[in-house]
C-alpha positions as CSV (number, residue, x, y, z in Angstrom):
1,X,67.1,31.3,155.8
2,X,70.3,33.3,155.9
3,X,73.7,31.4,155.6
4,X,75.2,29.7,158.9
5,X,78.8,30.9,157.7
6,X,79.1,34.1,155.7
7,X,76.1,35.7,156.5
8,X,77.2,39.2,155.2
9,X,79.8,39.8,152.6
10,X,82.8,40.3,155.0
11,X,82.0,36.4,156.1
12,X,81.2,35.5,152.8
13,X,85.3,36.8,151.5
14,X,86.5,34.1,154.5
15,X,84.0,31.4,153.5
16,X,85.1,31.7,149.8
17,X,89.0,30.9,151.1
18,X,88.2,27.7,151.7
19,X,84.8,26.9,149.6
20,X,87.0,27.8,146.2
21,X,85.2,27.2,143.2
22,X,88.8,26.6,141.4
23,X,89.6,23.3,142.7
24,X,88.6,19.6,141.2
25,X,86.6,18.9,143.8
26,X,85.0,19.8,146.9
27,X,86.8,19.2,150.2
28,X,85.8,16.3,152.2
29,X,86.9,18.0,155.6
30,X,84.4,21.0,154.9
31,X,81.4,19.4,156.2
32,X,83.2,17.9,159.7
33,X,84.9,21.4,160.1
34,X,81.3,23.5,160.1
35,X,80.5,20.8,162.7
36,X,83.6,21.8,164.7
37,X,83.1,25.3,164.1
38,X,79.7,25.3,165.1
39,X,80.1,23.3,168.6
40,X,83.5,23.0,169.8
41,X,85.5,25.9,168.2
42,X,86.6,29.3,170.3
43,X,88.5,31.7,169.0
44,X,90.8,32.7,171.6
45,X,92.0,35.8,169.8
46,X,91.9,37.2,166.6
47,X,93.4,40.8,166.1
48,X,95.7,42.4,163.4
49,X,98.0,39.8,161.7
50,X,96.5,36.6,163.4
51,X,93.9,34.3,164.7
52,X,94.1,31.8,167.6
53,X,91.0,29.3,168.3
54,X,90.9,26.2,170.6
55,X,89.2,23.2,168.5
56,X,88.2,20.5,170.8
57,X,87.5,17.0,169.3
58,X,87.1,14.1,171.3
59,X,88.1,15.6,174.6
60,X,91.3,16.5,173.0
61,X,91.8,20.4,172.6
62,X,93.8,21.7,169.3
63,X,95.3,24.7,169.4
64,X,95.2,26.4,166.0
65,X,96.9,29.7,164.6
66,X,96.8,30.8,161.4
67,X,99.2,34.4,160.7
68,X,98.0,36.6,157.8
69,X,100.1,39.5,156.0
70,X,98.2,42.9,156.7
71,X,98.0,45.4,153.8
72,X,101.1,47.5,152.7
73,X,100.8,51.0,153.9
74,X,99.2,52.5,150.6
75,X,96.2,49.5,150.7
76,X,96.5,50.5,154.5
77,X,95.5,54.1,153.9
78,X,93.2,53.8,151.0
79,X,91.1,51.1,153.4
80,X,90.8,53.7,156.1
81,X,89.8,56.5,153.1
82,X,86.8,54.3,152.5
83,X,86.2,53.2,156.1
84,X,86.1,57.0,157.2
85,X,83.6,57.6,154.0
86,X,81.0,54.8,154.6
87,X,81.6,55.2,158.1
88,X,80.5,58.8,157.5
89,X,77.3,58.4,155.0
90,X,76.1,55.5,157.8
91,X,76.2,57.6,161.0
92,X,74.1,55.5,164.2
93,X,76.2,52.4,163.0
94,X,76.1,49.5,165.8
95,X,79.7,49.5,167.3
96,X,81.8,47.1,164.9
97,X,79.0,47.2,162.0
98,X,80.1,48.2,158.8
99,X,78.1,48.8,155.7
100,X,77.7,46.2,152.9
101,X,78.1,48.8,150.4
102,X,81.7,49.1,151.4
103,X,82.8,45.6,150.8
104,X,81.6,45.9,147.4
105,X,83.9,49.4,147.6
106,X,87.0,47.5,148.7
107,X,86.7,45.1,146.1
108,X,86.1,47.8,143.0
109,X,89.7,49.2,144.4
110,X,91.5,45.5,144.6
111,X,91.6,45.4,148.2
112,X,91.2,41.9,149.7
113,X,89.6,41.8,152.5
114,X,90.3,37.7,153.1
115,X,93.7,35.9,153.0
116,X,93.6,33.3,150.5
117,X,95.6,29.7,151.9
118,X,98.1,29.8,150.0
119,X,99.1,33.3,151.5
120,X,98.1,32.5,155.2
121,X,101.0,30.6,157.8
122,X,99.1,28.4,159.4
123,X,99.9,26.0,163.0
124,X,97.6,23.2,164.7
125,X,98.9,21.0,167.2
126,X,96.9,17.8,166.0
127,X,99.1,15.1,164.1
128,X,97.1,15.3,161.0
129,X,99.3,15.4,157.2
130,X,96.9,17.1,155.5
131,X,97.0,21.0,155.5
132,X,94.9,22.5,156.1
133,X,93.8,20.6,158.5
134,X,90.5,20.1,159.8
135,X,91.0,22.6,162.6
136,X,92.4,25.3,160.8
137,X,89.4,25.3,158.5
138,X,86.8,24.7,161.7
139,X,89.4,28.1,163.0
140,X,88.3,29.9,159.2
141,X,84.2,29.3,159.6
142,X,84.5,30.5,163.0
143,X,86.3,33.7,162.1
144,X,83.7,33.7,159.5
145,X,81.0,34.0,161.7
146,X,83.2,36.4,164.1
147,X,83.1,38.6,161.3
148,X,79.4,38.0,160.0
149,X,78.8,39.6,164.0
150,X,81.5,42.2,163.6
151,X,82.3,43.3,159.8
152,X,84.9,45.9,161.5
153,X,87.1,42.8,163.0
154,X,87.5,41.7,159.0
155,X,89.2,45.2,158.7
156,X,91.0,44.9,161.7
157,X,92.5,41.2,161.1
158,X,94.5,43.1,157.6
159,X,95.5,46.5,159.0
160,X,97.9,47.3,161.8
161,X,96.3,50.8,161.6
162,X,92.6,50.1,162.2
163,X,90.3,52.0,164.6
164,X,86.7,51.6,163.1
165,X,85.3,50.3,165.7
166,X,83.0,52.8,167.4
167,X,81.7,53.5,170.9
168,X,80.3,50.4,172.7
169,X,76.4,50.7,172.5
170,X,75.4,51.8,175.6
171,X,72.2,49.8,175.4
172,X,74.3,46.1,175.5
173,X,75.0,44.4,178.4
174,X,77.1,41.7,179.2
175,X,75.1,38.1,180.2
176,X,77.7,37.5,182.4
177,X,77.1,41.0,184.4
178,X,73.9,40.3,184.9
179,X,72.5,39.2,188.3
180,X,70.1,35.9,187.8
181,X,67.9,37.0,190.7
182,X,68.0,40.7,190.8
183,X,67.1,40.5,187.1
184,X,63.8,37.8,187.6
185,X,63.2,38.9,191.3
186,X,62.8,36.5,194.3
């Protein structure tokens, strides 16, 4: 059975930001944020720089944004080199999909794809001491998945120049635009 968070290995780079190896001991937040994440986290927005999600616990709703540095122009330019390669070798690619081979690429040329916590600003509006918070690491798996559905959006997140995203499949269509009975009939 495939992993719930970090799926492919542009989730797996998000996961690891918060699943560090490095520390004493495991975090006892983890397993109530994959709850949150799973059930009662939205990401509102997540785009260069910056991710916004709405965590609601308890019929309370916390609003979370965590800021993350984009690449400087050289990592910037040497990203969209190896986007425009792969991109090129893996013509037919779903819009947003990008190969797994180039993850491995970014990382032979030092280019981080996830922002560690020590190098993200991070805001919730709950009262909690502790940061991270519960919220802002519920706000990290969800991205996580966001990015297991859409490898191109982990691109995106670091670099203010990023169009990988191709043409929207023509073949997807919106739930919402669908008629209930027009689609099953009378």
């Amino acid at each position: 059975m495939p992993a719930e968070f970090g799926a492919t290995p542009w989730g797996r780079a998000w996961v690891r930001t918060i699943e560090s190896t490095s520390t004493a001991g495991p975090n006892a937040l983890l397993p109530r944020a994959r709850t949150l994440a799973r059930n009662t986290t939205t990401v509102v927005a997540a785009g260069t720089g910056h991710v916004e999600a709405d965590v609601a616990v308890s019929g309370e709703v916390c609003r979370v944004r965590i800021d993350l540095p984009v690449w400087p122009d050289e990592t910037q330019a040497e990203a969209a080199r190896l986007v425009a390669k792969a991109m090129a070798e893996h013509r037919g690619m779903a819009a947003g999909d990008l190969p797994d081979m180039l993850e491995a690429d970014f990382r032979r040329h030092a280019i981080s794809i996830a922002v560690r916590l020590e190098e993200q600003h991070s805001g919730c509006t709950c009262r909690a001491r502790p940061r991270p918070c519960v919220h802002i690491l519920a706000t990290i798996y969800a991205l996580a998945q966001l990015v297991d559905e859409r490898p191109a959006l982990a691109v995106e997140l670091r670099s203010a120049t990023a169009k990988v995203t191709v043409a929207a499949d023509p073949d997807w269509v919106v739930l919402s635009d669908l008629d209930p009975a027009g689609f099953y009939g009378d």
